[in-house]
PDB file of N, CA, C, O and CB in Angstrom:
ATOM      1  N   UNK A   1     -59.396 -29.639-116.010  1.00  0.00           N
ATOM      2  CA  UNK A   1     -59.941 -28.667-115.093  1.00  0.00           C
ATOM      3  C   UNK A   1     -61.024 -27.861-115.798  1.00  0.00           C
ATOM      4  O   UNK A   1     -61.022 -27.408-116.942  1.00  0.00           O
ATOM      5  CB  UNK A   1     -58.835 -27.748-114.549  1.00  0.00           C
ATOM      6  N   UNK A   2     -62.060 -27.782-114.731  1.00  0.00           N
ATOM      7  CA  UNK A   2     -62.873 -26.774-115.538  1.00  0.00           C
ATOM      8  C   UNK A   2     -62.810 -25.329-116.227  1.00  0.00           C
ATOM      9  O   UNK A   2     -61.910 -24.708-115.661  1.00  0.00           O
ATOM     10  CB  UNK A   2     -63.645 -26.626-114.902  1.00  0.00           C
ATOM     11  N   UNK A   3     -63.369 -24.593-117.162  1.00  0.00           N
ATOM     12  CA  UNK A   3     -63.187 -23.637-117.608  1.00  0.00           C
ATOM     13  C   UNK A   3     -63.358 -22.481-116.414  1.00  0.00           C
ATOM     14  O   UNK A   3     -64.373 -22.609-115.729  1.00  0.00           O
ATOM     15  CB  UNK A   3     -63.957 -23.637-118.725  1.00  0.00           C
ATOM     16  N   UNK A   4     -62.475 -21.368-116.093  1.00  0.00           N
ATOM     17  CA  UNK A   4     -62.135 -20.329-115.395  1.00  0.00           C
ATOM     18  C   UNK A   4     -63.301 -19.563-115.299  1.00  0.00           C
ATOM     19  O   UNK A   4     -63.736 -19.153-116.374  1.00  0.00           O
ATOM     20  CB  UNK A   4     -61.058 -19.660-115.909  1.00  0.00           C
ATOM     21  N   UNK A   5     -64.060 -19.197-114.052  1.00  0.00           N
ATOM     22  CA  UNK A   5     -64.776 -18.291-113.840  1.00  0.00           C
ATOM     23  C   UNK A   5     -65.153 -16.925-114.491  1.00  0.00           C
ATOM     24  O   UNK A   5     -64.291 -16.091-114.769  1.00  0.00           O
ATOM     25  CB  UNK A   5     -64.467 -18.196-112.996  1.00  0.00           C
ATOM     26  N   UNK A   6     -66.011 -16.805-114.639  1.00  0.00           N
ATOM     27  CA  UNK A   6     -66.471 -15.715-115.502  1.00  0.00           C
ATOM     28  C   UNK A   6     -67.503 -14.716-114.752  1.00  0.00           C
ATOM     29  O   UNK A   6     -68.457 -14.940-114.007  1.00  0.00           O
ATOM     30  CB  UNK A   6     -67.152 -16.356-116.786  1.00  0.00           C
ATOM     31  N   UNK A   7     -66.835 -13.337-115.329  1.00  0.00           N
ATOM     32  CA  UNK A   7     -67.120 -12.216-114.191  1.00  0.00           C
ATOM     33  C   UNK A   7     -69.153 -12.381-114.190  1.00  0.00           C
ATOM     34  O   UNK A   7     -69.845 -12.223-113.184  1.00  0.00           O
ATOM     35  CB  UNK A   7     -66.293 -10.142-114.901  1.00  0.00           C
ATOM     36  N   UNK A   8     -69.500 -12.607-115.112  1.00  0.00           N
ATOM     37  CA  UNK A   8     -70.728 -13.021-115.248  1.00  0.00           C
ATOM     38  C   UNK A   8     -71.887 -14.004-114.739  1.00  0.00           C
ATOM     39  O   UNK A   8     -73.115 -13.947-114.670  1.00  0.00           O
ATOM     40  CB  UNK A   8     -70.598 -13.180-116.024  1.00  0.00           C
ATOM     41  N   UNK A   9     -70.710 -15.102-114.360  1.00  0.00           N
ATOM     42  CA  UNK A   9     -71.038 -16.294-113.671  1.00  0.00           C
ATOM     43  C   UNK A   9     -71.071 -15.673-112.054  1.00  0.00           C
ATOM     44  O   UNK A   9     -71.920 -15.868-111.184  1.00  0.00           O
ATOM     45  CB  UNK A   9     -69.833 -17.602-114.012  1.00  0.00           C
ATOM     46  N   UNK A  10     -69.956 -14.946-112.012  1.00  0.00           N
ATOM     47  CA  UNK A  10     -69.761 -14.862-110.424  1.00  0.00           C
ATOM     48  C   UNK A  10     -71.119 -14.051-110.082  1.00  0.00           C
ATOM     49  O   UNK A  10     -71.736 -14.266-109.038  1.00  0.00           O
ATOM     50  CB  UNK A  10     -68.184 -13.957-109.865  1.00  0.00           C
ATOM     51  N   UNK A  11     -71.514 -13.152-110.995  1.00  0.00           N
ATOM     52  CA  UNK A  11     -72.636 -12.304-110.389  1.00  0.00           C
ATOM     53  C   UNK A  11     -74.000 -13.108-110.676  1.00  0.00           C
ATOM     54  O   UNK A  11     -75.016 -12.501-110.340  1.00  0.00           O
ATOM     55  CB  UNK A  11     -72.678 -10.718-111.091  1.00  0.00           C
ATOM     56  N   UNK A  12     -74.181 -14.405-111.257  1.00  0.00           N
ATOM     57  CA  UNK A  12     -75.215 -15.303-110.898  1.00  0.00           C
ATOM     58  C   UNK A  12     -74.957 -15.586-109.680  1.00  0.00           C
ATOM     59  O   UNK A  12     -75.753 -15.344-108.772  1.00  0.00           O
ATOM     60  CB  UNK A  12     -75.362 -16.448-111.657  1.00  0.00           C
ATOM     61  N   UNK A  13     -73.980 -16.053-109.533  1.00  0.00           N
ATOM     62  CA  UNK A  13     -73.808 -17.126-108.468  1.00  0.00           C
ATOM     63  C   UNK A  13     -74.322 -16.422-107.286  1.00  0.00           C
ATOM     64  O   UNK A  13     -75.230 -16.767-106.530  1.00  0.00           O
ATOM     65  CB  UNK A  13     -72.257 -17.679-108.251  1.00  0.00           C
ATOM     66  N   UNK A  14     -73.438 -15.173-107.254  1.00  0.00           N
ATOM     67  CA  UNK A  14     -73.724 -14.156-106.139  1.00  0.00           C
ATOM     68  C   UNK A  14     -75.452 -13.636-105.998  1.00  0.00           C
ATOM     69  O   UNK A  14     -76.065 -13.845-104.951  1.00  0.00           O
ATOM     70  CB  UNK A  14     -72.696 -12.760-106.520  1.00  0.00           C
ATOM     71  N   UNK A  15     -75.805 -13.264-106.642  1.00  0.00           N
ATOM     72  CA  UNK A  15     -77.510 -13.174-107.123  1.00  0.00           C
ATOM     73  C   UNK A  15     -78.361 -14.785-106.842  1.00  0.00           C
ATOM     74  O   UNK A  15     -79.584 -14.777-106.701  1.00  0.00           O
ATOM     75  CB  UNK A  15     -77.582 -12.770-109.192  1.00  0.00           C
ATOM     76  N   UNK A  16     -77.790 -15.741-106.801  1.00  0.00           N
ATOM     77  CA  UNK A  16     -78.372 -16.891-106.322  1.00  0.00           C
ATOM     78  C   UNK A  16     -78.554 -16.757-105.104  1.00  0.00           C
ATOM     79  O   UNK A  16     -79.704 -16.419-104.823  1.00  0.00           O
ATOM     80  CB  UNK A  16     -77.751 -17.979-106.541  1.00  0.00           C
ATOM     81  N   UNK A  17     -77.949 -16.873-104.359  1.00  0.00           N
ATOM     82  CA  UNK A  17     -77.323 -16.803-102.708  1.00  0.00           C
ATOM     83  C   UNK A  17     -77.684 -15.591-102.240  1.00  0.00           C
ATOM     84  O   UNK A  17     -77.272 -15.325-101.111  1.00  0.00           O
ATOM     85  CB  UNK A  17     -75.625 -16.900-102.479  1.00  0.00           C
ATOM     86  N   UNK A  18     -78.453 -14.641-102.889  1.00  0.00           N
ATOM     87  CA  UNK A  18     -78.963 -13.108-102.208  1.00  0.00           C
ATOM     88  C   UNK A  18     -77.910 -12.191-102.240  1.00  0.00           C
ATOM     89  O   UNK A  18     -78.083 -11.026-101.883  1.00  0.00           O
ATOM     90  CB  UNK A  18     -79.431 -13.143-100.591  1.00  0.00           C
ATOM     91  N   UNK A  19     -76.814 -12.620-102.643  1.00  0.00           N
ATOM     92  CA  UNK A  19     -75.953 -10.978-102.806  1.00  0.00           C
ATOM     93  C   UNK A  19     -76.279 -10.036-103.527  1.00  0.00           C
ATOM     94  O   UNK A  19     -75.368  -9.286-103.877  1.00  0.00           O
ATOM     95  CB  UNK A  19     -74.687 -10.947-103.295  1.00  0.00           C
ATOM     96  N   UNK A  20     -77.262  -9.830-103.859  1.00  0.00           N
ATOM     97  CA  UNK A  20     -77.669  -9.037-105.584  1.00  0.00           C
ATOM     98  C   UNK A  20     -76.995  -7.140-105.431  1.00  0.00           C
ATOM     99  O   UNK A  20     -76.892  -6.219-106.241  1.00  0.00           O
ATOM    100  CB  UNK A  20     -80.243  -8.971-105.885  1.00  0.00           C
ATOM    101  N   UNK A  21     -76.722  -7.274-104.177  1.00  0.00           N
ATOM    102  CA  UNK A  21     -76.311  -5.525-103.755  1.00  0.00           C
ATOM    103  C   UNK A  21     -75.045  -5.322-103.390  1.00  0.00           C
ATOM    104  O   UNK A  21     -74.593  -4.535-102.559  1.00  0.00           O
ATOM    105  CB  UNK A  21     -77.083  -4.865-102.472  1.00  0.00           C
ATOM    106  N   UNK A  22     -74.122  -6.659-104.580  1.00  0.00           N
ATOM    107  CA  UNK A  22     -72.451  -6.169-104.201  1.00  0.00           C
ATOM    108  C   UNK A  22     -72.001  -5.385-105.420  1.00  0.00           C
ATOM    109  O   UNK A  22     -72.172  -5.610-106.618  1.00  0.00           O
ATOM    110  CB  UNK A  22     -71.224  -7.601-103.961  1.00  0.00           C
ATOM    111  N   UNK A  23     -71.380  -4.408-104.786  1.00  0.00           N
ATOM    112  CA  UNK A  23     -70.727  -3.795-106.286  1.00  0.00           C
ATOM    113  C   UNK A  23     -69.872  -3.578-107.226  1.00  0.00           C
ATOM    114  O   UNK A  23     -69.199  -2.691-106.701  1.00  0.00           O
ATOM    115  CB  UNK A  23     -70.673  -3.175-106.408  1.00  0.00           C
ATOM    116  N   UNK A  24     -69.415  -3.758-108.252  1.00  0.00           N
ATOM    117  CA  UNK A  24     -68.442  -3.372-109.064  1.00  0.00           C
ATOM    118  C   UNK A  24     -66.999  -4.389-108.688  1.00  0.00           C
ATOM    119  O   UNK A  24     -66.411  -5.382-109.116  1.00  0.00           O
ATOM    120  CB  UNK A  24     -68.272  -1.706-108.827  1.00  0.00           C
ATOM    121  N   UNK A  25     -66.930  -3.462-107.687  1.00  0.00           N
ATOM    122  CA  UNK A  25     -65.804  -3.995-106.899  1.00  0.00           C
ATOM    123  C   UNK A  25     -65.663  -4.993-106.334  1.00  0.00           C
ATOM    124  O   UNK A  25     -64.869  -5.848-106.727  1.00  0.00           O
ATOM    125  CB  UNK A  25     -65.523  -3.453-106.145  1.00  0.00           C
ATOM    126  N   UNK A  26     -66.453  -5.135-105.201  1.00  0.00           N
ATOM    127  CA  UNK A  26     -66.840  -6.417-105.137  1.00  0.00           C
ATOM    128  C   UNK A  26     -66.996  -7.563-105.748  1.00  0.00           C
ATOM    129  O   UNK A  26     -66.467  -8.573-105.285  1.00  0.00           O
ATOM    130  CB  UNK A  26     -67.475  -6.383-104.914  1.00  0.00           C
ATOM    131  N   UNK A  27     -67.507  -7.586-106.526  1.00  0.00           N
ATOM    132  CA  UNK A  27     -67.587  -8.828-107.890  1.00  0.00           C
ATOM    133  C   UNK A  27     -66.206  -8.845-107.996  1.00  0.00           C
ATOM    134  O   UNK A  27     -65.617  -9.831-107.552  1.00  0.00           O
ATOM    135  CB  UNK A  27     -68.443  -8.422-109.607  1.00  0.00           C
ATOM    136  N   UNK A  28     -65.502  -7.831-108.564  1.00  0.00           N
ATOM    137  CA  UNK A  28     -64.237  -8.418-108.860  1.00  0.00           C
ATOM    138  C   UNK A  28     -63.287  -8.915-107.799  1.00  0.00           C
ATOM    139  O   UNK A  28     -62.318  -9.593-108.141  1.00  0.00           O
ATOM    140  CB  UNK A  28     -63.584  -7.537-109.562  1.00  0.00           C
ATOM    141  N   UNK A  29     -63.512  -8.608-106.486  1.00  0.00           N
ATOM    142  CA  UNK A  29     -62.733  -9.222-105.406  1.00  0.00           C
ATOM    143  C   UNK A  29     -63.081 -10.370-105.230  1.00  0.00           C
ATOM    144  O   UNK A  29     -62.180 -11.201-105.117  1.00  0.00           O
ATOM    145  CB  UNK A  29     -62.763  -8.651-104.241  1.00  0.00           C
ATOM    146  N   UNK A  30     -64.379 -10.785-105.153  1.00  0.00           N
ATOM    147  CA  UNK A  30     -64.958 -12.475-105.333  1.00  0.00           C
ATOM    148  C   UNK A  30     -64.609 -13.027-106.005  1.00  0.00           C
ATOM    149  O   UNK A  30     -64.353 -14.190-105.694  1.00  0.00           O
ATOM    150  CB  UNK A  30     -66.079 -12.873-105.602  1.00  0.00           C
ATOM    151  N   UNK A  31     -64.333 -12.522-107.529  1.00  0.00           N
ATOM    152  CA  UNK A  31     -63.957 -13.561-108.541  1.00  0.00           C
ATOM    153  C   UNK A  31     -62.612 -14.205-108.698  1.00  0.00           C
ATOM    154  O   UNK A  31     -62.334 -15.331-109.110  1.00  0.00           O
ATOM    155  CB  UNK A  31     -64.187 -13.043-109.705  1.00  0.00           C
ATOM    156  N   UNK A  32     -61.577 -12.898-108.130  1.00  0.00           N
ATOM    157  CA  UNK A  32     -60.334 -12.996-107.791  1.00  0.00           C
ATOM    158  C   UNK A  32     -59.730 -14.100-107.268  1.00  0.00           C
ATOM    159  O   UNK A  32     -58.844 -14.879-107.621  1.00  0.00           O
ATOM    160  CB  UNK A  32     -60.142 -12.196-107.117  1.00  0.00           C
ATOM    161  N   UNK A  33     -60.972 -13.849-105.652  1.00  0.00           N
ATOM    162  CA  UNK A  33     -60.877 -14.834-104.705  1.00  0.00           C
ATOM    163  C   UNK A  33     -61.125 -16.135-104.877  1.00  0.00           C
ATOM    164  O   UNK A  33     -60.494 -16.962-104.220  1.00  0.00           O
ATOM    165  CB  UNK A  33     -61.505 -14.564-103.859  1.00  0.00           C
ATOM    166  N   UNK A  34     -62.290 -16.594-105.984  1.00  0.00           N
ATOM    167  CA  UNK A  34     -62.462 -17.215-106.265  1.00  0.00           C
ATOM    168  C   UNK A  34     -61.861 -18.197-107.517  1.00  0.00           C
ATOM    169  O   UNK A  34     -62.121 -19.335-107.907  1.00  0.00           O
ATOM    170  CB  UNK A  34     -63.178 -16.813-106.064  1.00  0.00           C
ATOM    171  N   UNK A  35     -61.156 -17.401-107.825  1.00  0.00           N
ATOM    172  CA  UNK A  35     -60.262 -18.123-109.002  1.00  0.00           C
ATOM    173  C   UNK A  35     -58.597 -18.279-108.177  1.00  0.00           C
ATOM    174  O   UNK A  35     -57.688 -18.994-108.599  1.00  0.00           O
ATOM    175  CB  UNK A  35     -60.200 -16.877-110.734  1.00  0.00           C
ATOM    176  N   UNK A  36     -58.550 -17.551-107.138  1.00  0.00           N
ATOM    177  CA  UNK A  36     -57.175 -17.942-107.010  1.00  0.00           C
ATOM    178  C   UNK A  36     -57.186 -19.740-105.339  1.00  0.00           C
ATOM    179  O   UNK A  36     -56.293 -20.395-104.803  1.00  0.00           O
ATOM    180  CB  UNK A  36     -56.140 -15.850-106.397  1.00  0.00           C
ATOM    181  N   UNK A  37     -58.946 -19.716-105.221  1.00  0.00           N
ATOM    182  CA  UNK A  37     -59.555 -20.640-104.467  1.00  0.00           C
ATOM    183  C   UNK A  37     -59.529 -21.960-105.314  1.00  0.00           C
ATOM    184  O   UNK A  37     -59.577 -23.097-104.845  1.00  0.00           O
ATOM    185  CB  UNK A  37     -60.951 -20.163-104.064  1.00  0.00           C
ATOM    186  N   UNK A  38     -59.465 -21.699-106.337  1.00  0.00           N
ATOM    187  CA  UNK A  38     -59.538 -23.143-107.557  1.00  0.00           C
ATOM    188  C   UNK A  38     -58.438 -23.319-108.014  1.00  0.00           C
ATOM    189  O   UNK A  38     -58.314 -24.461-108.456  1.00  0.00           O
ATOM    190  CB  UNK A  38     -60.434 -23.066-108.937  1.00  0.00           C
ATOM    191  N   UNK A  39     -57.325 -22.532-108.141  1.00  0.00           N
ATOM    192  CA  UNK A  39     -55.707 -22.382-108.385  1.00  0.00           C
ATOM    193  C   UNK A  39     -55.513 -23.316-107.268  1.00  0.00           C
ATOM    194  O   UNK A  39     -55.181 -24.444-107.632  1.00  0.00           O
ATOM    195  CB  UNK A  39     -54.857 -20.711-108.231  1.00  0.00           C
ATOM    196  N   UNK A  40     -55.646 -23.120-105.863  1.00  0.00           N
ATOM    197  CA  UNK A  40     -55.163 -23.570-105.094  1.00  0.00           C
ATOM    198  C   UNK A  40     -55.674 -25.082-104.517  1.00  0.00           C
ATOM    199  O   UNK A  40     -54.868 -25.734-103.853  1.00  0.00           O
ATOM    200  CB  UNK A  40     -55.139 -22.618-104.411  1.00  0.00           C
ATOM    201  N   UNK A  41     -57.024 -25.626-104.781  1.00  0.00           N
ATOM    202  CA  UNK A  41     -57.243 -26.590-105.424  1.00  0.00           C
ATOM    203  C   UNK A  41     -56.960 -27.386-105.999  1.00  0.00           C
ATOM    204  O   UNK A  41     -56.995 -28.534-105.556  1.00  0.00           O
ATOM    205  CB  UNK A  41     -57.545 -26.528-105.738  1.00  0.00           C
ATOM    206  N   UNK A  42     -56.572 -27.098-107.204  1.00  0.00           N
ATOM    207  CA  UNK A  42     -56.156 -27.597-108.514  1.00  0.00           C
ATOM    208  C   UNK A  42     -54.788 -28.049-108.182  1.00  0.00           C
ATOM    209  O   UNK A  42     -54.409 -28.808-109.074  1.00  0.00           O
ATOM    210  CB  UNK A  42     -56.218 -26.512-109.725  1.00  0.00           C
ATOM    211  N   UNK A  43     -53.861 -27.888-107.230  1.00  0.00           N
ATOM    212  CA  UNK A  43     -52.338 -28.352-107.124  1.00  0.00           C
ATOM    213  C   UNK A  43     -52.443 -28.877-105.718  1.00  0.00           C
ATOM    214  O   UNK A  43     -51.547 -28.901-104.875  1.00  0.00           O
ATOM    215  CB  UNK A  43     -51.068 -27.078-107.330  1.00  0.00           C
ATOM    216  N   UNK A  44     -53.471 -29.222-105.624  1.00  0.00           N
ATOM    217  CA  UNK A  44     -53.621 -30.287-104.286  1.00  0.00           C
ATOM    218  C   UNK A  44     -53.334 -31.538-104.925  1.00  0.00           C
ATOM    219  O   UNK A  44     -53.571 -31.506-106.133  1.00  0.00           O
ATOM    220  CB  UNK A  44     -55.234 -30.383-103.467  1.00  0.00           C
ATOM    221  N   UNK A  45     -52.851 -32.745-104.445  1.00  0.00           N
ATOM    222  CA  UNK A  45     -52.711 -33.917-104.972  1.00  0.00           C
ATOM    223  C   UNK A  45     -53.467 -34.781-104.458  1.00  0.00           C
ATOM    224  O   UNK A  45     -52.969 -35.597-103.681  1.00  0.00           O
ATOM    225  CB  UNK A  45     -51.606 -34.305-104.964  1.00  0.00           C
ATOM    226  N   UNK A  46     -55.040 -34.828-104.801  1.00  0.00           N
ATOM    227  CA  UNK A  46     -56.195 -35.450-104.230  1.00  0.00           C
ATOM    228  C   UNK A  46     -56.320 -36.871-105.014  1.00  0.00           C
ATOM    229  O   UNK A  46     -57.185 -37.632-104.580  1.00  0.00           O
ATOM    230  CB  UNK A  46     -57.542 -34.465-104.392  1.00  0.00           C
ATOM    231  N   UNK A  47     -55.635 -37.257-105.995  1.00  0.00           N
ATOM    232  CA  UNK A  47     -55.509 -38.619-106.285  1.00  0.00           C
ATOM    233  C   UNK A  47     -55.358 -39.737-105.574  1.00  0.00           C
ATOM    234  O   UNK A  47     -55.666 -40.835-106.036  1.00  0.00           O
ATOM    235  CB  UNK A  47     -54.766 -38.710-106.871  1.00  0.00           C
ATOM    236  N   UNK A  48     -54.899 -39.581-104.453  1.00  0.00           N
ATOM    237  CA  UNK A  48     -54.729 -40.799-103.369  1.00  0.00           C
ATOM    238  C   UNK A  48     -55.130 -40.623-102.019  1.00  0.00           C
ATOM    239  O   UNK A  48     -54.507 -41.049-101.047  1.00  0.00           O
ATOM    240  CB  UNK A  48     -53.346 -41.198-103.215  1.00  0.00           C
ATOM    241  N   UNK A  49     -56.733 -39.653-101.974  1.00  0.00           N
ATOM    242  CA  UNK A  49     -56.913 -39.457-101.020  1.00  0.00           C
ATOM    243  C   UNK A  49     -58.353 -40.569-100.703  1.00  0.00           C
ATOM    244  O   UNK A  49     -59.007 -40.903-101.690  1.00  0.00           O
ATOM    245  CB  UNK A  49     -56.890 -37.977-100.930  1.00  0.00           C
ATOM    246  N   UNK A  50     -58.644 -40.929 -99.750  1.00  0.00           N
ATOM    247  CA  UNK A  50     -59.706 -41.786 -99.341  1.00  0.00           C
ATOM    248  C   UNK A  50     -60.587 -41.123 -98.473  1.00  0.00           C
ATOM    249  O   UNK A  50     -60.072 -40.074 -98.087  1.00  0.00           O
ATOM    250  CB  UNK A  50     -59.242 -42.957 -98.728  1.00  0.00           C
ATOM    251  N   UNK A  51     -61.819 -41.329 -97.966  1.00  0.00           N
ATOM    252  CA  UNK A  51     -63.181 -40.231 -97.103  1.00  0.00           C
ATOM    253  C   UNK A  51     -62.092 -40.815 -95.645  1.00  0.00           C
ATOM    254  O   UNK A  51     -62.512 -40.311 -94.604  1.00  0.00           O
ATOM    255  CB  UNK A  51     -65.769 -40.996 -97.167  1.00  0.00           C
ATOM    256  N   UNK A  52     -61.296 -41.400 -95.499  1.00  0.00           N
ATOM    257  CA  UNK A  52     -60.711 -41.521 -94.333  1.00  0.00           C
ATOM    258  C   UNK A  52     -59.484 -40.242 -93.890  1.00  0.00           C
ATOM    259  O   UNK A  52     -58.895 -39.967 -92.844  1.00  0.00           O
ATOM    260  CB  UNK A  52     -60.141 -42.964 -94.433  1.00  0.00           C
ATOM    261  N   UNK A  53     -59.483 -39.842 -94.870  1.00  0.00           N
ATOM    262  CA  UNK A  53     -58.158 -38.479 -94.904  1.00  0.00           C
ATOM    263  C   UNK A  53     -58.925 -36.897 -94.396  1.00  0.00           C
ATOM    264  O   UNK A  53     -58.356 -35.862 -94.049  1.00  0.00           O
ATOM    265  CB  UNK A  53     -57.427 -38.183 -97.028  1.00  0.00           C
ATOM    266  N   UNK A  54     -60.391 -37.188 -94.510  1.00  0.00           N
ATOM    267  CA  UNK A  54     -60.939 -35.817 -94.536  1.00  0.00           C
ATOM    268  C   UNK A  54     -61.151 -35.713 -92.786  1.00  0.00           C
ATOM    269  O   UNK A  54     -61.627 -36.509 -91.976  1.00  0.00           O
ATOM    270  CB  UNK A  54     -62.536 -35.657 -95.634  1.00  0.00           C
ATOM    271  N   UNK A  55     -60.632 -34.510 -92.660  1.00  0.00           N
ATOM    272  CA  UNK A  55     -60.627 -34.220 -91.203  1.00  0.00           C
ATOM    273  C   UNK A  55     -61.845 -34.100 -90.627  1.00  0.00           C
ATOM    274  O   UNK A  55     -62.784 -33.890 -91.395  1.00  0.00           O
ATOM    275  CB  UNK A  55     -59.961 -33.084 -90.892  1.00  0.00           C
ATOM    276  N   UNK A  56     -62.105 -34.194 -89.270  1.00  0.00           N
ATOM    277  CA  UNK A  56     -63.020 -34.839 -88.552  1.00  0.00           C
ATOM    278  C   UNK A  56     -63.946 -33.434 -88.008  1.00  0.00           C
ATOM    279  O   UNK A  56     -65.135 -33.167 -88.183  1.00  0.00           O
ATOM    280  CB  UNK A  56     -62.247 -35.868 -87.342  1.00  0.00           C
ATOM    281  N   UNK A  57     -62.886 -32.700 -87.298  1.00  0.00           N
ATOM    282  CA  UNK A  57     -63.629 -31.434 -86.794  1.00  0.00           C
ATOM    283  C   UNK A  57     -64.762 -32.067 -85.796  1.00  0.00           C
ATOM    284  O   UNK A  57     -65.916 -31.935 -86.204  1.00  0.00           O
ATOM    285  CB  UNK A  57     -64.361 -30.472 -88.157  1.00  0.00           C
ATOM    286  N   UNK A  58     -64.558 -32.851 -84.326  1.00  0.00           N
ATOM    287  CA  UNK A  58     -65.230 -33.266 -83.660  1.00  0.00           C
ATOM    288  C   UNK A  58     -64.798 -32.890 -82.657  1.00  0.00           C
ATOM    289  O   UNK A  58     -63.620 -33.002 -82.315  1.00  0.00           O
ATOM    290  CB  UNK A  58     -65.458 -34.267 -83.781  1.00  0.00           C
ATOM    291  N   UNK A  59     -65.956 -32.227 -81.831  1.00  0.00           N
ATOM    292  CA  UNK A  59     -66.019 -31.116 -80.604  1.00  0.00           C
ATOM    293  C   UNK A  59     -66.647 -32.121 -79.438  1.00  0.00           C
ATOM    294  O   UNK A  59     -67.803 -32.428 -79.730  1.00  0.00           O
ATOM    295  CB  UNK A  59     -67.190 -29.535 -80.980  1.00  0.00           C
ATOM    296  N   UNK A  60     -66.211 -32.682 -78.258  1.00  0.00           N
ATOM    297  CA  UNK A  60     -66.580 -33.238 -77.098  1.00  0.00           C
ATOM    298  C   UNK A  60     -67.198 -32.235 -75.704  1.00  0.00           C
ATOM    299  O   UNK A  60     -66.778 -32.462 -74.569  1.00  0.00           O
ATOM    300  CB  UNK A  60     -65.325 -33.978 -76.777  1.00  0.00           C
ATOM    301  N   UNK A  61     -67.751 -31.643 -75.849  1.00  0.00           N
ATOM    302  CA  UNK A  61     -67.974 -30.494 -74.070  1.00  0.00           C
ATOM    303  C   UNK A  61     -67.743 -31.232 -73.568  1.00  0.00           C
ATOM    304  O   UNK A  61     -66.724 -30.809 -73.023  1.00  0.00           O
ATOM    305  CB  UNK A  61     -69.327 -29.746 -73.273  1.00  0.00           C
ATOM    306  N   UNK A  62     -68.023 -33.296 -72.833  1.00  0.00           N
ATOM    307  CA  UNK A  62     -67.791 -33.366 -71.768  1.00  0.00           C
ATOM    308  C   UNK A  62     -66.041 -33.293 -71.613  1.00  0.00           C
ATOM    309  O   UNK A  62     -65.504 -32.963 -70.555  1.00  0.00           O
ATOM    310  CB  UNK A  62     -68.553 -34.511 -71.329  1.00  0.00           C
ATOM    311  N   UNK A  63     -65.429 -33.587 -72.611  1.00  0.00           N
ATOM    312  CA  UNK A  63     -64.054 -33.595 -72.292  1.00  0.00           C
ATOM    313  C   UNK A  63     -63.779 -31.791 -71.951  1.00  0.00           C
ATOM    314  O   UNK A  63     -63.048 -31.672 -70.967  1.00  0.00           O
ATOM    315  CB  UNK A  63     -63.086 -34.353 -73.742  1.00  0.00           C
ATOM    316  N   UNK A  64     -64.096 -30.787 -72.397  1.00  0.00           N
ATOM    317  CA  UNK A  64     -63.623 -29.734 -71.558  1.00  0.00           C
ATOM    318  C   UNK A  64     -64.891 -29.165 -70.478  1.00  0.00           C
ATOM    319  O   UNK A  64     -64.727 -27.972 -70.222  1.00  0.00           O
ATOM    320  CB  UNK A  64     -63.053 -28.526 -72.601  1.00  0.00           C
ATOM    321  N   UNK A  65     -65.948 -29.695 -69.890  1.00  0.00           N
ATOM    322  CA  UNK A  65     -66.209 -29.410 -69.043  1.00  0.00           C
ATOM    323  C   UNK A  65     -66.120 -29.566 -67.646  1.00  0.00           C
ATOM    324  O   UNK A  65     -66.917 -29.452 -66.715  1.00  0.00           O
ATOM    325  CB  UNK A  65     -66.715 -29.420 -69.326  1.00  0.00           C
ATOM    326  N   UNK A  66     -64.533 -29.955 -67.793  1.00  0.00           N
ATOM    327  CA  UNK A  66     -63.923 -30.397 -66.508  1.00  0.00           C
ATOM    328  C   UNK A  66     -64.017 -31.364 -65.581  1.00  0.00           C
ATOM    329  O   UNK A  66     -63.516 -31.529 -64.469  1.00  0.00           O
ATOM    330  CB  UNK A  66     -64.012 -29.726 -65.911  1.00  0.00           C
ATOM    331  N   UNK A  67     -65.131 -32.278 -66.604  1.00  0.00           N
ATOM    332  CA  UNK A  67     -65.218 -33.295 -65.114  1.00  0.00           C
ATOM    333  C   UNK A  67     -64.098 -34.590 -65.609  1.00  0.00           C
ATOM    334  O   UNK A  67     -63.864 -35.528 -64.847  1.00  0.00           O
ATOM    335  CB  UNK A  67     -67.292 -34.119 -64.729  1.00  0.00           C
TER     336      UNK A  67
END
């Protein structure tokens, strides 16, 4: 697994993407979030998964536009 986020990294990352005006606090709630986002990751058992397992998320209107 990769090496653990770093409060430093997070405020690139965040400064990449235009956050440059979060503060203090913030950073540390992102990083939090973000390290306990790769915890939870990390104990997925993605070894036997195939592009056929990844959910679809496919929206039809004509099927709910009633006809």
């Amino acid at each position: 697994m990769a090496s653990e986020v770093t409060l430093e990294e997070m405020r690139r990352m965040a400064a990449d993407i235009g956050l440059a005006r979060l503060t203090e606090e913030h950073l540390q709630q992102l990083l939090r979030a973000t390290r306990a986002a790769h915890q939870r990751r990390a104990a997925l058992p993605t070894g036997s998964l195939t592009p056929a397992d990844e959910p679809a998320h496919v929206y039809f209107a004509e099927r709910h536009a009633g006809r």
